[in-house]
C-alpha positions as a Markdown table, in Angstrom:
| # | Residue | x | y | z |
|---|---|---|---|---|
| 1 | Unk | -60.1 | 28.5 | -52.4 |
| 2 | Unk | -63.1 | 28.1 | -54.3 |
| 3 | Unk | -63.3 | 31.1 | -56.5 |
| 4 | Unk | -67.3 | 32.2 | -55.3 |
| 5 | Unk | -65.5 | 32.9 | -52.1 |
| 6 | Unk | -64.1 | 36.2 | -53.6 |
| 7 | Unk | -67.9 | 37.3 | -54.4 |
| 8 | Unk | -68.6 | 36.5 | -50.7 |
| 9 | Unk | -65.5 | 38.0 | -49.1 |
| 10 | Unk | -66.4 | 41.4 | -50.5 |
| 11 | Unk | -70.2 | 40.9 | -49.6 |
| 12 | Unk | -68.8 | 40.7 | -46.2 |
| 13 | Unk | -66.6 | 43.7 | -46.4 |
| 14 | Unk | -69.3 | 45.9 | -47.7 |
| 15 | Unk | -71.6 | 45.3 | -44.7 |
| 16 | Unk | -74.3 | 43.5 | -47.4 |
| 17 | Unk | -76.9 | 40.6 | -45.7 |
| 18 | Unk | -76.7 | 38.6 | -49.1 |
| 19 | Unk | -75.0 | 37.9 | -52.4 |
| 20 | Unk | -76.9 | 37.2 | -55.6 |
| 21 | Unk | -75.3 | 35.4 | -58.5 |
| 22 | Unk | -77.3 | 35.2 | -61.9 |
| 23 | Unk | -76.5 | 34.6 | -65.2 |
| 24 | Unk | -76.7 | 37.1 | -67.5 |
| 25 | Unk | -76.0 | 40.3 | -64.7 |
| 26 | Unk | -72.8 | 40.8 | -62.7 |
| 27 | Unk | -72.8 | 39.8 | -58.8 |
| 28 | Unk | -75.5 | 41.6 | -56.7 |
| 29 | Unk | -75.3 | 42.7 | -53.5 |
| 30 | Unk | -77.8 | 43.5 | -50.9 |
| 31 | Unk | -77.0 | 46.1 | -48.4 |
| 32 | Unk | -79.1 | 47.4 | -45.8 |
| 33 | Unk | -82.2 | 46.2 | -47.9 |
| 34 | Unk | -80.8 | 47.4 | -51.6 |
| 35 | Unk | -80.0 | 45.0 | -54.6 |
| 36 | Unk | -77.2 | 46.5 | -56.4 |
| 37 | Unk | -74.6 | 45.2 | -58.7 |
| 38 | Unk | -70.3 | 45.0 | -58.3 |
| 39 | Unk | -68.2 | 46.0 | -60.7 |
| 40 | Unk | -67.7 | 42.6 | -62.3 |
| 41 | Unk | -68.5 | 41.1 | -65.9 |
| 42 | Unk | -71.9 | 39.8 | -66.8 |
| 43 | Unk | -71.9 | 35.6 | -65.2 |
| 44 | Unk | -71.8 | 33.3 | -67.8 |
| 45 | Unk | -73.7 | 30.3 | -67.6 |
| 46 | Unk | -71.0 | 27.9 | -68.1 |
| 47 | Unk | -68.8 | 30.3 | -65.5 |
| 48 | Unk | -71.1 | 29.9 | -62.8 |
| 49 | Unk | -72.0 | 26.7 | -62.9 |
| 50 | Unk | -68.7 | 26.1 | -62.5 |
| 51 | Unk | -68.3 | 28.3 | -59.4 |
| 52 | Unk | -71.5 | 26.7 | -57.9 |
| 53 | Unk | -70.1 | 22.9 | -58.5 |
| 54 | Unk | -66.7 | 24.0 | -56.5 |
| 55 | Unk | -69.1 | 24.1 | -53.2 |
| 56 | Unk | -71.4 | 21.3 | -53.5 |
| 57 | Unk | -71.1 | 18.1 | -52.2 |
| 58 | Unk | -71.0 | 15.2 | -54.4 |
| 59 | Unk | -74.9 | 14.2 | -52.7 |
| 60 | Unk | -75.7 | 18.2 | -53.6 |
| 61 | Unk | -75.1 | 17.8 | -56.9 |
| 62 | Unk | -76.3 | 14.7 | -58.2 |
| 63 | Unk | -79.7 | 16.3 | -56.3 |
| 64 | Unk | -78.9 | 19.5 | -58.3 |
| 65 | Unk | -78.4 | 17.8 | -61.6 |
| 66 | Unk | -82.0 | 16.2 | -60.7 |
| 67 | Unk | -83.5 | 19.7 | -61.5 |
| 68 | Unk | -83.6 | 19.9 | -57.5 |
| 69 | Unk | -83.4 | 23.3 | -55.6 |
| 70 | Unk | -79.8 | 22.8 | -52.7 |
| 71 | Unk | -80.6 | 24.7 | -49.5 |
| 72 | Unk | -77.2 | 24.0 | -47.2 |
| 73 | Unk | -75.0 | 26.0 | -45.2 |
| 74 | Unk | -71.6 | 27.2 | -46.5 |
| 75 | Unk | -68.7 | 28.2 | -44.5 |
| 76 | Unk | -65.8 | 30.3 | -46.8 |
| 77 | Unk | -62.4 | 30.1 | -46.4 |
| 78 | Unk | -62.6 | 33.3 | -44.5 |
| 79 | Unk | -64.9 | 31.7 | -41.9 |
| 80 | Unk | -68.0 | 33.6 | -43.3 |
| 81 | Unk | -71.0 | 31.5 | -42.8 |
| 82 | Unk | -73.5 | 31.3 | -45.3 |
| 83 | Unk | -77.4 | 30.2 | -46.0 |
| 84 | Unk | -77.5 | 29.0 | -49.4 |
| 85 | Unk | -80.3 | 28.4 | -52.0 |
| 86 | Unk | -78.8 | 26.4 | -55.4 |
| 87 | Unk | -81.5 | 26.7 | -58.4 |
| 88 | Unk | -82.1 | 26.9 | -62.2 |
| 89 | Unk | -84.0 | 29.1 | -64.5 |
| 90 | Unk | -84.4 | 29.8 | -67.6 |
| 91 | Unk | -81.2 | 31.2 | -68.6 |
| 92 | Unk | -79.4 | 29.0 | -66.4 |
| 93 | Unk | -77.9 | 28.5 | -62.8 |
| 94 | Unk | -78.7 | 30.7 | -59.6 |
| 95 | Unk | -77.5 | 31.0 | -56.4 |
| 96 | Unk | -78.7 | 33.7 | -53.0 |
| 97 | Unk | -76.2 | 33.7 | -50.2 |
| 98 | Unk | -77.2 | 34.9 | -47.0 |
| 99 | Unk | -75.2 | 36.5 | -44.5 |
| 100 | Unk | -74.9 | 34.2 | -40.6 |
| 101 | Unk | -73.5 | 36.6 | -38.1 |
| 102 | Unk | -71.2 | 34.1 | -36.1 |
| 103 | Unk | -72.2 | 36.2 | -33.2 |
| 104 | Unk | -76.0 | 35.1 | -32.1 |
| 105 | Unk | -77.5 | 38.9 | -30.9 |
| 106 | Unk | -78.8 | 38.8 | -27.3 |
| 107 | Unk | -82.3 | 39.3 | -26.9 |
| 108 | Unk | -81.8 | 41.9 | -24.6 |
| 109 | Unk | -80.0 | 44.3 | -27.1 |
| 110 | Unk | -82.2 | 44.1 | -30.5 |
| 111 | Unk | -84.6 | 46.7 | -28.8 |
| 112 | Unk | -87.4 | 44.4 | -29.1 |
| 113 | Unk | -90.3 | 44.7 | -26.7 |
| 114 | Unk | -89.9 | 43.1 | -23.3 |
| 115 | Unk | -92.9 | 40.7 | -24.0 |
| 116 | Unk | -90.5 | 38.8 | -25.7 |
| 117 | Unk | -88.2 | 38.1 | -23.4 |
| 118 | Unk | -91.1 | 37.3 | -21.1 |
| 119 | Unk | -92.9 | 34.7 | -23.6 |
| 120 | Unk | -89.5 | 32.8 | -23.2 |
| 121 | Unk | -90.8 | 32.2 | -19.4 |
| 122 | Unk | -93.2 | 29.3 | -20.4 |
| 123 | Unk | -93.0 | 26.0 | -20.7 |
| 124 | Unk | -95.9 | 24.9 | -22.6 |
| 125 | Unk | -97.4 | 26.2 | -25.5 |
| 126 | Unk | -97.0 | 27.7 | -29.3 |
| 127 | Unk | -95.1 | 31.1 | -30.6 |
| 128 | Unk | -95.2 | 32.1 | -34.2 |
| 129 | Unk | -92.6 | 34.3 | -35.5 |
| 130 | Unk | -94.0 | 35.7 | -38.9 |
| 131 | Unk | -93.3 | 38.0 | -41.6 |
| 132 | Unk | -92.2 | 37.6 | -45.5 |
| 133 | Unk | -88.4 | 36.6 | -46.4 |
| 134 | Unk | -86.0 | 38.5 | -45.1 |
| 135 | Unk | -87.4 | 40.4 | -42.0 |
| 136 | Unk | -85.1 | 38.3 | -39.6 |
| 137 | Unk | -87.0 | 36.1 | -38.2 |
| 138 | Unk | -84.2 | 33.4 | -37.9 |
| 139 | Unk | -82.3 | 36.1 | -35.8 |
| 140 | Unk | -85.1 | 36.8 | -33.6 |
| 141 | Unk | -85.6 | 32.8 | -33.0 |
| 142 | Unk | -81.8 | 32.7 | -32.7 |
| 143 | Unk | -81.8 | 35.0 | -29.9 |
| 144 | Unk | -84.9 | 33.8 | -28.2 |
| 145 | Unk | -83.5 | 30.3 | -28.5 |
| 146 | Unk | -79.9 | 31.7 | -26.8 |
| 147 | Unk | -81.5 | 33.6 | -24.2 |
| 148 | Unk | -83.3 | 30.1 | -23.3 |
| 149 | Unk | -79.8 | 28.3 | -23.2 |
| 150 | Unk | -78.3 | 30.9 | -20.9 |
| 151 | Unk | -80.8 | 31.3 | -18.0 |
| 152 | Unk | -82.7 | 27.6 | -18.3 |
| 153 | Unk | -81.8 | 24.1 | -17.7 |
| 154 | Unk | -83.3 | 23.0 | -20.8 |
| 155 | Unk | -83.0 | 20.2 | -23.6 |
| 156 | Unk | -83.6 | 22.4 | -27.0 |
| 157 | Unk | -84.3 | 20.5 | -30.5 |
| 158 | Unk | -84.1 | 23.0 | -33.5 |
| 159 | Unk | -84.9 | 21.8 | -36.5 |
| 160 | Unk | -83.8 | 24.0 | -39.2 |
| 161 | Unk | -83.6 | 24.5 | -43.3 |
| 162 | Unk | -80.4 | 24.5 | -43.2 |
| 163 | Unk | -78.9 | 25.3 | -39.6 |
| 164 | Unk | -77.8 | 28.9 | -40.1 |
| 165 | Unk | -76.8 | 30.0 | -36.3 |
| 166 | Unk | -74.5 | 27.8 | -34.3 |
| 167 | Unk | -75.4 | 27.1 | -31.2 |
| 168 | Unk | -73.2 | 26.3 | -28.1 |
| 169 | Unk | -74.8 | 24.5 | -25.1 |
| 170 | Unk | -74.7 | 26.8 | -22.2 |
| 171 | Unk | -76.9 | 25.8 | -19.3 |
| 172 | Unk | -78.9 | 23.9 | -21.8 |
| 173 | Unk | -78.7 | 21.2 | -23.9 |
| 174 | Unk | -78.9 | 22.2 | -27.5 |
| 175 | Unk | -79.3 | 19.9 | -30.6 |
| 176 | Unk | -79.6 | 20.9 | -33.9 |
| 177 | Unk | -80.8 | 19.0 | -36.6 |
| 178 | Unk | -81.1 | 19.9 | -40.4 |
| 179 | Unk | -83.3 | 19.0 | -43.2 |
| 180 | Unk | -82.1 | 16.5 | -45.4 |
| 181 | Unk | -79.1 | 16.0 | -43.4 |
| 182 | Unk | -80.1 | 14.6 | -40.3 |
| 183 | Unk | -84.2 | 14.1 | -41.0 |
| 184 | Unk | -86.1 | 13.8 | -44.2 |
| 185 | Unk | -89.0 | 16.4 | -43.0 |
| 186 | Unk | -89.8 | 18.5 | -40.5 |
| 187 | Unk | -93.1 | 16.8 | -39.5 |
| 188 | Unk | -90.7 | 13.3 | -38.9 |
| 189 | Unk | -88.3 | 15.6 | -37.0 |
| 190 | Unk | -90.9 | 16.6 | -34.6 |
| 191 | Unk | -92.1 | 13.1 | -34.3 |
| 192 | Unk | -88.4 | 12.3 | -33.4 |
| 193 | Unk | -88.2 | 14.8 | -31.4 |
| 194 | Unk | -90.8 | 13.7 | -28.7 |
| 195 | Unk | -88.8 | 10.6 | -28.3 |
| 196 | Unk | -85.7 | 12.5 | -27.5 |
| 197 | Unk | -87.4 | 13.8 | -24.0 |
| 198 | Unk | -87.5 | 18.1 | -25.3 |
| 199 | Unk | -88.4 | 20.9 | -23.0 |
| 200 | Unk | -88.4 | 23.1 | -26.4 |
| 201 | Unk | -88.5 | 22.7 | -30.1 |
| 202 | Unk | -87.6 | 24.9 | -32.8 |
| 203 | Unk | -89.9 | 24.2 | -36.2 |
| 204 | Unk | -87.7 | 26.2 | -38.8 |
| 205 | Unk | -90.5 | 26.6 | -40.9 |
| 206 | Unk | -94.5 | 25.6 | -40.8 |
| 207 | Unk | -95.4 | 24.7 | -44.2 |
| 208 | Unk | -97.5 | 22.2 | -44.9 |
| 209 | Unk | -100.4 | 20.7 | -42.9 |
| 210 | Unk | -98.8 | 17.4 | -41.3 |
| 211 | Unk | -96.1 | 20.1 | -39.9 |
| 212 | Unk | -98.4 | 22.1 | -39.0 |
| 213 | Unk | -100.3 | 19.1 | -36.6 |
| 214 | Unk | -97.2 | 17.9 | -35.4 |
| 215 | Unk | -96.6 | 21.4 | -34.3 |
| 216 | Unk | -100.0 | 21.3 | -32.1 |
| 217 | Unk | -99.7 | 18.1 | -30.6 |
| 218 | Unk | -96.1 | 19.0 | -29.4 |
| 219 | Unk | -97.3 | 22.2 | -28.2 |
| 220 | Unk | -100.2 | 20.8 | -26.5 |
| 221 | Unk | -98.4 | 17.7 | -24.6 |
| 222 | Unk | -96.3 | 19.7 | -22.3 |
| 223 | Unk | -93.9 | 21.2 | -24.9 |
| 224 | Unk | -92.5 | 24.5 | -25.8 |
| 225 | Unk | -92.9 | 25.2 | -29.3 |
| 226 | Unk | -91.6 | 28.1 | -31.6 |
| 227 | Unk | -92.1 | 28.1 | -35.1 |
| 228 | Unk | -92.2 | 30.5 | -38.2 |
| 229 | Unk | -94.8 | 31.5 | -41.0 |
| 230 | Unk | -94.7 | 33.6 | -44.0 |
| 231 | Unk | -97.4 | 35.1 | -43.3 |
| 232 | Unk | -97.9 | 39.2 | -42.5 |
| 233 | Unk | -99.9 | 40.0 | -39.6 |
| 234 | Unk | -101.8 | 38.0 | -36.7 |
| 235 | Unk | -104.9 | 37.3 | -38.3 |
| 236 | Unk | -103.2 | 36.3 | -41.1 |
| 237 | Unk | -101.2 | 33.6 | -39.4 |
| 238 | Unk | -104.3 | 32.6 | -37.5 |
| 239 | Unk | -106.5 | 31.9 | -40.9 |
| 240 | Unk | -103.7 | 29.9 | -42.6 |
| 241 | Unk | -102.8 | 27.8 | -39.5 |
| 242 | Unk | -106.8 | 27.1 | -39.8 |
| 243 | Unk | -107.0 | 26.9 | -43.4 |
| 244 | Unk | -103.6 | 24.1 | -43.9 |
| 245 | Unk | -105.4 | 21.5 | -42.2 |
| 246 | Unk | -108.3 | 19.3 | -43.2 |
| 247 | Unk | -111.8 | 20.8 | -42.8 |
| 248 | Unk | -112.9 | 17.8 | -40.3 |
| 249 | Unk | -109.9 | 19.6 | -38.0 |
| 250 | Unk | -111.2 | 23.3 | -38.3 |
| 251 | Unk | -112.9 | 22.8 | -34.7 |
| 252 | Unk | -110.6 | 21.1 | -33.3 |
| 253 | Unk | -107.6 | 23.5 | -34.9 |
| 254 | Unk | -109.3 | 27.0 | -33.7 |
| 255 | Unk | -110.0 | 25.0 | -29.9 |
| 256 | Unk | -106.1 | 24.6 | -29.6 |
| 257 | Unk | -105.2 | 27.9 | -31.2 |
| 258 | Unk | -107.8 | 29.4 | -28.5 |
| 259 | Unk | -106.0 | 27.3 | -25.8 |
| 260 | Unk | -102.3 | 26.7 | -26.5 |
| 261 | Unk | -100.9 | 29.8 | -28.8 |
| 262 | Unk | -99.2 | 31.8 | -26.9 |
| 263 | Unk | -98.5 | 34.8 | -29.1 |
| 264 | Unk | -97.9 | 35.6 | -32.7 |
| 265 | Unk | -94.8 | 38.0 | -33.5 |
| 266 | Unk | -94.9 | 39.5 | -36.8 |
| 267 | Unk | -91.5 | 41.3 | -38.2 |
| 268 | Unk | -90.1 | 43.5 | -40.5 |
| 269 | Unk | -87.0 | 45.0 | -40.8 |
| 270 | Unk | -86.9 | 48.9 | -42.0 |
| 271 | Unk | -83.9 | 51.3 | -42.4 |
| 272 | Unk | -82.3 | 53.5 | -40.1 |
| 273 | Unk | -82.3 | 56.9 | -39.9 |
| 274 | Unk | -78.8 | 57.0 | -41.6 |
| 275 | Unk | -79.6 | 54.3 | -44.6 |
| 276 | Unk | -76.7 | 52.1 | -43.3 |
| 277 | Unk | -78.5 | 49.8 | -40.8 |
| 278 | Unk | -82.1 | 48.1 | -40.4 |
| 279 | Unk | -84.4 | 47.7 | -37.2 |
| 280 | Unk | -86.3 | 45.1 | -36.1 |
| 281 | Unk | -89.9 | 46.6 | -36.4 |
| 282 | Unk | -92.8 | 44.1 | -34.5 |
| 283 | Unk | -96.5 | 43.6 | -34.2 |
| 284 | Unk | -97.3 | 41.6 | -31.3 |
| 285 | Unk | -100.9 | 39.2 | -30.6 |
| 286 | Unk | -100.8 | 37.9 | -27.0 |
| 287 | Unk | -103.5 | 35.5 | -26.4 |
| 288 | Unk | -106.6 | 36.5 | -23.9 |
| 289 | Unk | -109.6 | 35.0 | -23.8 |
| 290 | Unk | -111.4 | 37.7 | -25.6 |
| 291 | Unk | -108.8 | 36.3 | -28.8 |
| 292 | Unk | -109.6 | 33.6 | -27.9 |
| 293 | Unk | -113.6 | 33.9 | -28.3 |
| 294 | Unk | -112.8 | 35.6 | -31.6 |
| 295 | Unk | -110.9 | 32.3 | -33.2 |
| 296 | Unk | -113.7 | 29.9 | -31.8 |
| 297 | Unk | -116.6 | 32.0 | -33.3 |
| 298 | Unk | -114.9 | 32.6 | -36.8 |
| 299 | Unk | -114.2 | 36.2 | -35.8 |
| 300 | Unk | -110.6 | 36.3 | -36.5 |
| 301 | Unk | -111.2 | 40.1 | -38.5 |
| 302 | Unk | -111.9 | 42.0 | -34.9 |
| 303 | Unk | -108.4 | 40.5 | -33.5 |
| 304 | Unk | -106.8 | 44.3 | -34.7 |
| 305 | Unk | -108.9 | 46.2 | -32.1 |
| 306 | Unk | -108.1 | 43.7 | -29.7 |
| 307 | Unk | -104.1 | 44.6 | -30.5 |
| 308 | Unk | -104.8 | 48.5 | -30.1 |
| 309 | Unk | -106.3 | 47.8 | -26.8 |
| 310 | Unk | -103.8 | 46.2 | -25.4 |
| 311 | Unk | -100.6 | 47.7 | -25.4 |
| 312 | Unk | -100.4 | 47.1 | -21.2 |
| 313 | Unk | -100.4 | 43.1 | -22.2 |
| 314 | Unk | -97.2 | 43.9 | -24.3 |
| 315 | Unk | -99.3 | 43.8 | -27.9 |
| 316 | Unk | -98.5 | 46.5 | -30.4 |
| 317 | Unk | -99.7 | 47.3 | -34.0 |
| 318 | Unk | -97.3 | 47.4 | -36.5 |
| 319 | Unk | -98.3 | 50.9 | -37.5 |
| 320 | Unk | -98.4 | 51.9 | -33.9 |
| 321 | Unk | -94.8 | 50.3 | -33.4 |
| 322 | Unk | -93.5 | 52.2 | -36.9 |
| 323 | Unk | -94.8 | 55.7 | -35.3 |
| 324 | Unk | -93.5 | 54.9 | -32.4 |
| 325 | Unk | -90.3 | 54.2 | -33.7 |
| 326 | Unk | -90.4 | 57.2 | -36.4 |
| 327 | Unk | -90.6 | 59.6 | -33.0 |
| 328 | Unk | -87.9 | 58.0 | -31.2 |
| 329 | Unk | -85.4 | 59.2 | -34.4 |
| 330 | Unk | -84.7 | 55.0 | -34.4 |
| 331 | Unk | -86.0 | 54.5 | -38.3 |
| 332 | Unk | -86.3 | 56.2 | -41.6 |
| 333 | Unk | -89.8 | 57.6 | -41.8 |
| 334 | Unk | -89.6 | 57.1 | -45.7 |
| 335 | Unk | -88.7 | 54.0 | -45.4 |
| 336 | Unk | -91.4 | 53.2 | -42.5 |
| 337 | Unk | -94.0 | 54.6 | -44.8 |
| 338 | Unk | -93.4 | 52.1 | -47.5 |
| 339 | Unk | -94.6 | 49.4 | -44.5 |
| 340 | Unk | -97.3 | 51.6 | -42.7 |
| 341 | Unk | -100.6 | 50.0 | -43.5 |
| 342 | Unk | -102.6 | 53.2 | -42.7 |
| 343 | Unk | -100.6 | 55.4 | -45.1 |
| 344 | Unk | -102.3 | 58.9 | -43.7 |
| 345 | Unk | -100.6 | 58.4 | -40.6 |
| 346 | Unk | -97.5 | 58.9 | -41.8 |
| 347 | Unk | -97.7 | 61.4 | -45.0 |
| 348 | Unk | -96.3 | 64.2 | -42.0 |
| 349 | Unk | -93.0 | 62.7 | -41.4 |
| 350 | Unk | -92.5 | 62.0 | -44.9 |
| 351 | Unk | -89.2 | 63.7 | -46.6 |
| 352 | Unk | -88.8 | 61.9 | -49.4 |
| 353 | Unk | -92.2 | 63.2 | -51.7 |
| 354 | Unk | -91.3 | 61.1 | -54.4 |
| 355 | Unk | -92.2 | 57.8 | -52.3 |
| 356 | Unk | -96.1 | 59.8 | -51.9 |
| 357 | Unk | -99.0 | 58.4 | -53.9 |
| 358 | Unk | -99.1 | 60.3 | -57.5 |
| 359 | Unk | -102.2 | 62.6 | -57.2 |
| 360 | Unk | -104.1 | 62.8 | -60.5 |
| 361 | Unk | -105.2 | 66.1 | -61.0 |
| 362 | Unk | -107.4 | 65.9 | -64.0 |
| 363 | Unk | -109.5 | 63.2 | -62.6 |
C-alpha cells in the first residue's frame, strides 16, 4: 500500500474535503472549510518525494521531473477517490488531495433552487457554473449532469481536468474524457466532440480564449453546453467571457451571450449552523431580454438590479440567498458574513464580534 494512503485514509475518517502535504509542516487537513495540521512530524523533502513517486505513473513522472504540475485522479487502496494536483516550490514537493464522494448527490436534495433543475430542460444553449476554488462547482455539474442521465435519452461528453465523479450510463449515454489522457486540450476535445453526434457537453474548465470560442459555437449549433469559470458573480463572468477573446470578436461575443447563455450560476459553500457541514449558497442570472440589452450596449454594471428584480424568474442575489438562508437557521451567520457583499445587512445576526470591522476610535 503506498504509504500516502495512510494520510488519506484518516482525511477520510475525519470528515475533511482535502489533504495537504508540504514540506517543512506536518499533513494538513481541511475540514468543513478549516486548514489544520495532524499530529505527524514535519515532511521532509526527500520523505515526500518519495511518497508522491509511489502514486505516479511512469508518464506522470517523467512530466513531473520536467518541472510540470500532475493533475490525475487517484483511487487508495481503501477505494477513496481522489483529485490530485503534483507541484514544486521552493522548499520542495507538494501535493493537494481532494475528496470524490463515490456517491454523485441528486440535484434534487442539495437544496439548490428549482431553476436549476429546470435549466436542465433545454437543449440548446450555454450555462456557467462559477465561483473561486473550492465552492463545489464540480458537484453541482455532477449532479446536473446525473439528473440529465436519469430522466433524458441523451449522448453526454464531459470533458474534465481530471475526471473526478464517475459516471454510470443510465438512460443516457455518458462519455467521459480527461485531459491529457484521452485529448491534449479542451478546445480539441470540443472539436472532437461535435464529431461524436452530443446532445450535451461538459467543458471542465473555460480558460483560455480558443476554449472559450469552441464553447460558443457548440452552444450555438444545436448543443447543450455547461461549463465553469473562476470568476465571482454574473457580471463578472459576463466581462471575462468578453474580455478572453480578440477585440475583432467583442460584437460578435456579446450578440451570442445576448442570444445563447442561458444562465450564470455563481457558488459558494458556507458553514452550517453546527460548524460540521457546508451549504451550497447560489446567485443566479437568467437571461431576459432586458440582460440581454445590457451586454449588447456595454451595460453589463446594471445586470445586479436586474437580479433583485427577478426573483419570480428563479434569479437570486448572493446576499439575498445568504439572508435568506441565515433565517431559515440552514448556515452560520458568521460565517455568511465573511461572504455578504453588503456587510450592514448582516452585522444583526452576527455572534461572533471578533469577525466585525475594528472601529477606530481616535480617528
Amino acid at each position: 500500500m503506498p504509504r500516502i494512503d495512510a494520510f488519506l485514509k484518516l482525511g477520510l475518517a475525519q470528515g475533511c474535503s482535502d489533504v495537504h502535504l508540504a514540506v517543512g509542516v506536518p499533513p494538513m487537513l481541511r475540514l468543513h472549510g478549516d486548514l489544520m495540521p495532524i499530529k505527524f512530524r514535519d515532511l521532509g523533502a526527500a520523505e515526500l518525494e518519495s511518497y508522491v513517486n509511489e502514486i505516479l505513473t511512469p508518464g506522470q513522472q517523467d512530466r513531473f521531473g520536467q518541472g510540470r504540475d500532475v493533475d490525475f485522479s487517484y483511487v487508495s487502496e481503501d477505494g477513496g477517490r481522489f483529485r490530485v494536483n503534483v507541484f514544486r516550490k521552493e522548499t520542495g514537493v507538494g501535493a493537494t488531495f481532494r475528496f470524490i464522494p463515490g456517491a454523485i448527490p441528486r440535484l434534487d436534495k442539495m437544496h439548490l433552487p428549482g431553476i436549476i433543475t429546470r435549466l436542465c430542460d433545454h437543449h440548446q444553449g450555454m450555462i456557467l457554473v462559477t465561483g473561486s476554488t473550492g465552492t463545489g462547482k464540480s458537484t453541482t455539474l455532477a449532479a446536473m449532469i446525473d439528473h440529465l442521465n436519469s430522466t433524458q435519452n441523451l449522448n453526454i461528453i464531459s470533458l474534465e481536468d481530471p475526471i473526478e465523479f464517475v459516471h454510470r450510463s443510465k438512460r443516457s449515454q455518458v462519455i467521459q474524457r480527461e485531459l491529457g489522457t484521452h485529448l491534449p486540450s479542451f478546445a480539441e476535445g470540443i472539436r472532437a466532440s461535435l464529431r461524436e453526434d452530443p446532445d450535451v457537453i461538459l467543458v471542465g474548465e473555460m480558460r483560455d480564449a480558443e476554449t472559450i470560442s469552441m464553447a460558443m459555437t457548440a452552444a450555438e449549433t444545436g448543443h447543450l453546453v455547461l461549463g465553469t469559470l473562476h470568476t465571482t458573480g454574473a457580471v463578472k463572468t459576463i466581462d471575462r467571457v468578453i474580455d478572453a477573446l480578440p477585440g475583432e470578436m467583442r460584437e460578435q461575443t456579446k450578440s451570442f451571450l445576448s442570444q445563447s447563455l442561458l444562465a450564470v450560476i455563481t457558488q459558494t459553500l458556507v458553514k452550517t449552523p453546527d460548524g460540521r457541514g457546508r451549504r451550497a449558497i447560489v446567485e443566479i442570472m437568467v437571461m431576459t431580454r432586458a440582460i440581454a440589452k445590457l451586454i449588447m450596449t456595454d451595460q453589463t454594471h446594471q445586470i445586479p438590479s436586474q437580479l433583485q428584480t427577478g426573483r419570480d424568474l428563479g434569479m437570486q442575489m448572493m446576499d439575498q440567498a445568504l439572508l435568506d438562508a441565515i433565517q431559515r437557521k440552514e448556515i452560520d451567520p458568521d460565517d455568511a458574513f465573511r461572504y455578504a457583499s453588503d456587510k450592514a445587512m448582516f452585522t444583526r445576526f452576527v455572534t461572533d464580534t471578533t469577525v466585525l470591522p475594528k472601529v477606530d476610535v481616535n480617528g
